[in-house]
ROSE-822461 format. One line per 3 residues: their letters; for each residue x, y, z of C-alpha. Coordinates in steps of 0.001 Angstrom, whole numbers, plus 524288, in hexadecimal, padded with zeros to 5 digits. Each point is the difference from the previous one (the first is absolute). Layout:
<atoms>
a) X:Y:Z ~ ...
</atoms>
This chain:
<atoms>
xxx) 7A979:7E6B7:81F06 ~ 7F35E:7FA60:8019D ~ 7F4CB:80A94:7FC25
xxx) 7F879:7FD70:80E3E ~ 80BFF:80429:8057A ~ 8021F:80B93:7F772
xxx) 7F067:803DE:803E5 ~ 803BC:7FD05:80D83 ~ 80A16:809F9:80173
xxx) 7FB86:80A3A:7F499 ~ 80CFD:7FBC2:7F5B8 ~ 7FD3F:8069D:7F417
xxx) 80A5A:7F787:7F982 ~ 809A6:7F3AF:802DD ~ 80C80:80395:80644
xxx) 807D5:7F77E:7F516 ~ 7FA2F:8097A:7F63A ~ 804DD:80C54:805A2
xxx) 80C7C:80299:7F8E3 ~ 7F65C:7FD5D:7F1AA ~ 7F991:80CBE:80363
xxx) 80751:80737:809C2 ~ 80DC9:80615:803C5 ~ 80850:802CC:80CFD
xxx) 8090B:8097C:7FE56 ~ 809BE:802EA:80C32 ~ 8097A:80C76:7FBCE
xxx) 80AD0:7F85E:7FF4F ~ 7F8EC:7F6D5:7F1F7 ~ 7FBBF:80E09:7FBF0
xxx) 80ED3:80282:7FFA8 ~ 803A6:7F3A2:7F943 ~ 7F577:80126:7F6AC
xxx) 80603:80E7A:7FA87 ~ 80E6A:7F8E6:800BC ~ 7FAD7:7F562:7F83E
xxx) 7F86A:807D9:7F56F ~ 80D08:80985:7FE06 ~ 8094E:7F42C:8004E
xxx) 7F7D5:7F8EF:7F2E9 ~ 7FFA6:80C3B:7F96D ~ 80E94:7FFA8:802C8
xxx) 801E3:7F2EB:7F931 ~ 804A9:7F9DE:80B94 ~ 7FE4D:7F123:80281
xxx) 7F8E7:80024:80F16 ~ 7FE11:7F5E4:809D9 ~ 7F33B:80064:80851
xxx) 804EE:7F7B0:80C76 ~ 7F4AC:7FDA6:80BA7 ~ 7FB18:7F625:806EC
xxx) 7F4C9:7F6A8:7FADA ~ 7F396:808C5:8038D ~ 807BE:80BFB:7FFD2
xxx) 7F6C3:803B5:7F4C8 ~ 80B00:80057:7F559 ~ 7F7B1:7FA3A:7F5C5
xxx) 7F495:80A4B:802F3 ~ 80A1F:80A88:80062 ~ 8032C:7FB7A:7F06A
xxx) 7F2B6:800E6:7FC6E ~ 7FFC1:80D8F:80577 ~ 80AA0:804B8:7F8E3
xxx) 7FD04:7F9C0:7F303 ~ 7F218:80808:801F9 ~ 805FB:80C63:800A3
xxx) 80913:7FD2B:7F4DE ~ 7F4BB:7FD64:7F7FB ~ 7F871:80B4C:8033B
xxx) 80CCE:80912:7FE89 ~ 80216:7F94B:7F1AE ~ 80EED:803C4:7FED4
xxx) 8065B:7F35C:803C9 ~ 7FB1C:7F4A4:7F904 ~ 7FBEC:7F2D0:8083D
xxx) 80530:7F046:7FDC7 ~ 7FCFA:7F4DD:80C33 ~ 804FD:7F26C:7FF92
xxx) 7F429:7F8D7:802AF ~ 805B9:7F265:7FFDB ~ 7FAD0:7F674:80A9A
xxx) 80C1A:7F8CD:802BB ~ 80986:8092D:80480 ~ 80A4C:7F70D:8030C
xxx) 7FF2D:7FB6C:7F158 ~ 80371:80E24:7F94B ~ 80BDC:803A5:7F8EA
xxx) 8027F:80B29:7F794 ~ 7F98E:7FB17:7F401 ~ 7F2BB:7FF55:807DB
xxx) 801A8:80D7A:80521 ~ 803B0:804B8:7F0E2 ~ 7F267:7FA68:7FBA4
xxx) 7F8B8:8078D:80ACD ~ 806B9:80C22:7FB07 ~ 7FA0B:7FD7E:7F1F2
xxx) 7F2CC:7FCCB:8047F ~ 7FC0B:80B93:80751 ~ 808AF:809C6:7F6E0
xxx) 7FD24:7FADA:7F0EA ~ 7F505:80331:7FA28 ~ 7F6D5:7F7C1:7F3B2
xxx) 809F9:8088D:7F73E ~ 80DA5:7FB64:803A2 ~ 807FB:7F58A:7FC69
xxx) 7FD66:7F368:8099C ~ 809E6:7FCCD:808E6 ~ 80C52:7F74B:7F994
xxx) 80428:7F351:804D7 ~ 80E1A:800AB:7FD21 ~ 807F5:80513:80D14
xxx) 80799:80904:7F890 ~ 7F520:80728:7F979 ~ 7F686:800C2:80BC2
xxx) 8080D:80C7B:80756 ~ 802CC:80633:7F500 ~ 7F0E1:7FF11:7F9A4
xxx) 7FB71:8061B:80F9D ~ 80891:80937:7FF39 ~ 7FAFF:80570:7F4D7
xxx) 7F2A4:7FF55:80468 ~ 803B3:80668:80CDB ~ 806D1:80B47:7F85F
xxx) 7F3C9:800C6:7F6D1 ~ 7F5AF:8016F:80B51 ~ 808B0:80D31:801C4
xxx) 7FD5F:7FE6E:80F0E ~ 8083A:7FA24:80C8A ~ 7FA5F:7F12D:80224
xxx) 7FF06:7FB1B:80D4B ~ 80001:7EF90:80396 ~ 7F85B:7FBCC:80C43
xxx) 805C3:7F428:80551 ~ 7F7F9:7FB5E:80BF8 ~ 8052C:7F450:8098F
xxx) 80D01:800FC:7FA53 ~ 8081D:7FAE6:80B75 ~ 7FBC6:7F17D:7F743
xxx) 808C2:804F2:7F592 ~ 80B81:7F901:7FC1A ~ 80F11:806A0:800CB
xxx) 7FF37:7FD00:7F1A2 ~ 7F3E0:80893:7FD53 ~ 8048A:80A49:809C1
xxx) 80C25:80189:7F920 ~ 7FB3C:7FEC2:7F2CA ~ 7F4F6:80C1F:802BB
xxx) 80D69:80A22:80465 ~ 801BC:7FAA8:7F196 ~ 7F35C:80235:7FA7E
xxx) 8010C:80DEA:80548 ~ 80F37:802C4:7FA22 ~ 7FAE5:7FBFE:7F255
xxx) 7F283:8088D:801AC ~ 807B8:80D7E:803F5 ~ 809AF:7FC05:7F51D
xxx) 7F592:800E8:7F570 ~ 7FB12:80C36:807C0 ~ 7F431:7F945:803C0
xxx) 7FEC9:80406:80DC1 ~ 7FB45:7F205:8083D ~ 7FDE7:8015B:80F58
xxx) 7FD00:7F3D5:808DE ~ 7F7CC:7FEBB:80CE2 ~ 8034A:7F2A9:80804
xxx) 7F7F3:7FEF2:80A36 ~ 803DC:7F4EE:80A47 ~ 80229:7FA14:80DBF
xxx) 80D47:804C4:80680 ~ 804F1:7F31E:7F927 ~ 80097:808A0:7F3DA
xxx) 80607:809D7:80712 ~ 80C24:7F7FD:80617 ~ 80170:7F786:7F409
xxx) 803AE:80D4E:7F746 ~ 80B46:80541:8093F ~ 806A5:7F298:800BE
xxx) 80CD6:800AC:7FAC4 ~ 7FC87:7F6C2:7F35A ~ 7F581:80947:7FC05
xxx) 806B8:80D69:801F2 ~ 7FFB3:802B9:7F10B ~ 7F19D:80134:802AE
xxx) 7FEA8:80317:80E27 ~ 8097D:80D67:7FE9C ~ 7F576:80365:7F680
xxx) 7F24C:7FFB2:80587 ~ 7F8B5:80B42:808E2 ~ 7F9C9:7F81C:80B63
xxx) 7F46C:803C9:8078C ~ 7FC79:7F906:80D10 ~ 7F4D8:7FE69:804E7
xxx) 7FD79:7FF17:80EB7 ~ 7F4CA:7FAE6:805BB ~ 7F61E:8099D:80589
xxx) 80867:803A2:80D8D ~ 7FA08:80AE7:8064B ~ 7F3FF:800E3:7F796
xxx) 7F9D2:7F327:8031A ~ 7F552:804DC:808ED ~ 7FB8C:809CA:7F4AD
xxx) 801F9:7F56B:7F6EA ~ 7F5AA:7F76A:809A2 ~ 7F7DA:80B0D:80158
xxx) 7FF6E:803B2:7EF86 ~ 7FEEC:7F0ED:7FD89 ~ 7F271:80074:8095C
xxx) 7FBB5:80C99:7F92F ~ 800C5:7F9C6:7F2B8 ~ 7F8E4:7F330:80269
xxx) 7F4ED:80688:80A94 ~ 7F4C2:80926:7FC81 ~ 803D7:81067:8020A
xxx) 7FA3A:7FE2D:80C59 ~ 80735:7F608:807F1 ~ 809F1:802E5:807C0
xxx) 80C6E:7F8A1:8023F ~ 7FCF5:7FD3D:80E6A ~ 7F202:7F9F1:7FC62
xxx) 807B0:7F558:7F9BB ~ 80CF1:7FCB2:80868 ~ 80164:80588:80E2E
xxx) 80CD0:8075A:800E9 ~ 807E3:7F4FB:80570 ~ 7FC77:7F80A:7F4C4
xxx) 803ED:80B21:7F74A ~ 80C0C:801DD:80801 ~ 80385:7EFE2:7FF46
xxx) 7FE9C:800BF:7F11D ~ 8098F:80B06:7FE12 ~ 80A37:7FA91:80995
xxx) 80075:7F12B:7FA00 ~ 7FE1E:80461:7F0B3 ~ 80661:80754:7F5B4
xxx) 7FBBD:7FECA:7F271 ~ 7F2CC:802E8:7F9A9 ~ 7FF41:7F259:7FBB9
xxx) 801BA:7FAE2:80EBA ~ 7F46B:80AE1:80494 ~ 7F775:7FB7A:7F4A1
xxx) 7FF3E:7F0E5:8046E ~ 8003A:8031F:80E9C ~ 7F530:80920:7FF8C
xxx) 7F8A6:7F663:7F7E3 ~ 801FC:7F35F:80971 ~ 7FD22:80917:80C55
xxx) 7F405:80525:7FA8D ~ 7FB8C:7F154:7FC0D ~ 80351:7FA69:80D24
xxx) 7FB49:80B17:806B3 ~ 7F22E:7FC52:7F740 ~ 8001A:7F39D:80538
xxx) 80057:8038A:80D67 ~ 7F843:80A38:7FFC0 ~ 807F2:80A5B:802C5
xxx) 7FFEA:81063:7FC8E ~ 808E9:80581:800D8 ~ 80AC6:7F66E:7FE51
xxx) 80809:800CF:80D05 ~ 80EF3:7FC00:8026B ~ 7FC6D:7F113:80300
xxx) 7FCC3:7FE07:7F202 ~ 80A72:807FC:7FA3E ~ 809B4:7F64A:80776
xxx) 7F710:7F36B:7FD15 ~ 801F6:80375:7F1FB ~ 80DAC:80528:7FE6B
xxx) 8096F:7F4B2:7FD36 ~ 809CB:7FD65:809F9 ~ 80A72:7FDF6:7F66A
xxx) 7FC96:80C7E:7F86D ~ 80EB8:804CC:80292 ~ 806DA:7F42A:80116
xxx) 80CD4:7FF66:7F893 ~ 7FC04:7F76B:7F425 ~ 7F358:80AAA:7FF4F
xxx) 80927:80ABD:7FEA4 ~ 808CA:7FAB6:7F6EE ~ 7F3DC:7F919:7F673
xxx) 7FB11:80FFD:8022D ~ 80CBC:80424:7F8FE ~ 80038:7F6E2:7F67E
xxx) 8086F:7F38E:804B1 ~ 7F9B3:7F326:7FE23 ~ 80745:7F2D4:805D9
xxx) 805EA:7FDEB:7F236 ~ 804D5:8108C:7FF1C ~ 805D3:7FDF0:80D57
xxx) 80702:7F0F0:7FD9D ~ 8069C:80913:7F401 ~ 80401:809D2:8092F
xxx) 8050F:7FA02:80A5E ~ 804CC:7F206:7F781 ~ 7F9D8:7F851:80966
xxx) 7F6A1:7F4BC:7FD9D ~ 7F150:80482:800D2 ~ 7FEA3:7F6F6:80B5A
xxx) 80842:8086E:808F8 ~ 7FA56:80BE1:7F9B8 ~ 7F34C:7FA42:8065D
xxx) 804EA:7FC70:80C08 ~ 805E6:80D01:80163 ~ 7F35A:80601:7FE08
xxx) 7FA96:7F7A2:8098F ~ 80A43:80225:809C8 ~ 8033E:7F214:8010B
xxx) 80E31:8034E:7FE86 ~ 80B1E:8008D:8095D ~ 8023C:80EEB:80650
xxx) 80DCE:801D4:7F925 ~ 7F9B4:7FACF:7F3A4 ~ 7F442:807AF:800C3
xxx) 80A59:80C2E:80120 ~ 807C3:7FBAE:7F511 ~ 7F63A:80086:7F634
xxx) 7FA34:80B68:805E1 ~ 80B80:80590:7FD95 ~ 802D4:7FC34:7F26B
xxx) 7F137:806C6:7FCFC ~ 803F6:80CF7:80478 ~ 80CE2:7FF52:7F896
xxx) 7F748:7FE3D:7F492 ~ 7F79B:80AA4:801CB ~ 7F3C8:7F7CF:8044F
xx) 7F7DB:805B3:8091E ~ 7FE7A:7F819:80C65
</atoms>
């Protein structure tokens, strides 16, 4: 955001840097966030499923923060770029390098020796190791599979290993298909919802944050604005660009507060279109043609709804059969 527009309406901040500085908490994340700190002290290997903008990957740094502070579990991320790319080997390495220290042995290179030298390092540090694993609905089967693995061999050696996953629903419905249940029967999930019935508190926090302690919510968007907002969107993400784009047309055209015409000049009309949703929960053209074993060019005319009615139904159909939300 521009900073005459920021002057204009008395920001204090951009609305893409609220989640740097800044947390939301509804009662129900309070919840998961206790769950999730009891379940890695438990050793358990835990799925983080939400929406993108659900605030998953703020939600990790949270709860690595208060593992740090608390200094009785200790902390590994993967931090590789390339997702997609990551097998079990990569995620072995990003054990070493946030748990050895300038005094132990480097990692080895042989495949046999690498568990059985982290395991030893693990049992060493004398305290329960947690691995962060964020977009991890890009993993392959092969890497899913091979961290149940990684986790067998760890509580073998008595070198207690927890995972977090954090995803899109992708994740989620990959793990309880029948070719992964050796890994699916295994993992504690925790959903998370988009903000339902506290949207308007979320619109009105979001304003509080970015506006001097003076300002009140209804100098800024008249209450049918407000009331648009909360009825069309449902993730902090979506609230974070809208506000932003209403606020910058509504500079343009001279405008405070920012009434309901702008809200619905900004808001795209194909916010909740079917191929939205479905990119929201993680399924790309390519994740759906594998799904459904169709070629991507009926994926995309599906999407479009260029397809016959009994067509359209079919693959509907075959969607909700697989667990995809549509």
């Amino acid at each position: 955001m521009l900073s005459d527009i920021r002057s204009h309406y008395g920001f204090t901040r951009d609305f893409s840097l609220l989640s740097q500085c800044a947390f939301f908490e509804t009662a129900q994340l309070q919840l998961v966030l206790k769950e999730l700190k009891l379940a890695i002290k438990d050793g358990k290997l835990i799925v983080l499923s939400g929406m993108v903008g659900t605030g998953k990957t703020s939600t990790l740094q949270r709860i690595q923060a208060s593992l740090e502070q608390e200094k009785e579990i200790l902390i590994a991320q993967s931090l590789a770029l390339n997702i997609g790319h990551v097998t079990i080997e990569t995620l072995e390495l990003a054990l070493f390098c946030d748990l050895a220290t300038d005094k132990d042995e480097p990692m080895p290179k042989k495949s046999e020796q690498r568990p059985r030298a982290l395991r030893e390092l693990i049992k060493k540090k004398k305290k329960p190791v947690v691995l962060f694993i964020d977009d991890a609905h890009q993993l392959s089967e092969d890497t899913l599979l091979g961290l149940k693995r990684l986790m067998e061999v760890m509580r073998g050696g008595k070198s207690p290993l927890s995972i977090v996953m954090a995803g899109h629903p992708k994740l989620r419905n990959d793990l309880v298909h029948p070719s992964m249940e050796q890994i699916g029967g295994r993992v504690t999930l925790f959903e998370f919802d988009s903000l339902g019935p506290d949207r308007r508190a979320y619109l009105d926090w979001v304003l509080s944050q970015v506006s001097a302690s003076k300002t009140k919510p209804q100098a800024l968007l008249t209450d049918a604005a407000a009331t648009l907002l909360c009825e069309r969107l449902a993730t902090p993400l979506q609230f974070e660009l809208y506000l932003d784009r209403a606020f910058t047309e509504g500079f343009r055209v001279g405008q405070k507060p920012i009434d309901v015409d702008t809200i619905e000049a900004v808001l795209s009309p194909d916010l909740n279109a079917m191929g939205a949703r479905l990119m929201r929960n993680g399924y790309n053209v390519k994740q759906l043609t594998d799904t459904l074993g169709v070629k991507p060019r009926e994926v995309r005319s599906f999407l479009a709804g260029q397809l016959a009615a009994e067509r359209t139904q079919e693959l509907h159909d075959r969607l909700l059969a697989a667990g995809v939300p549509v």
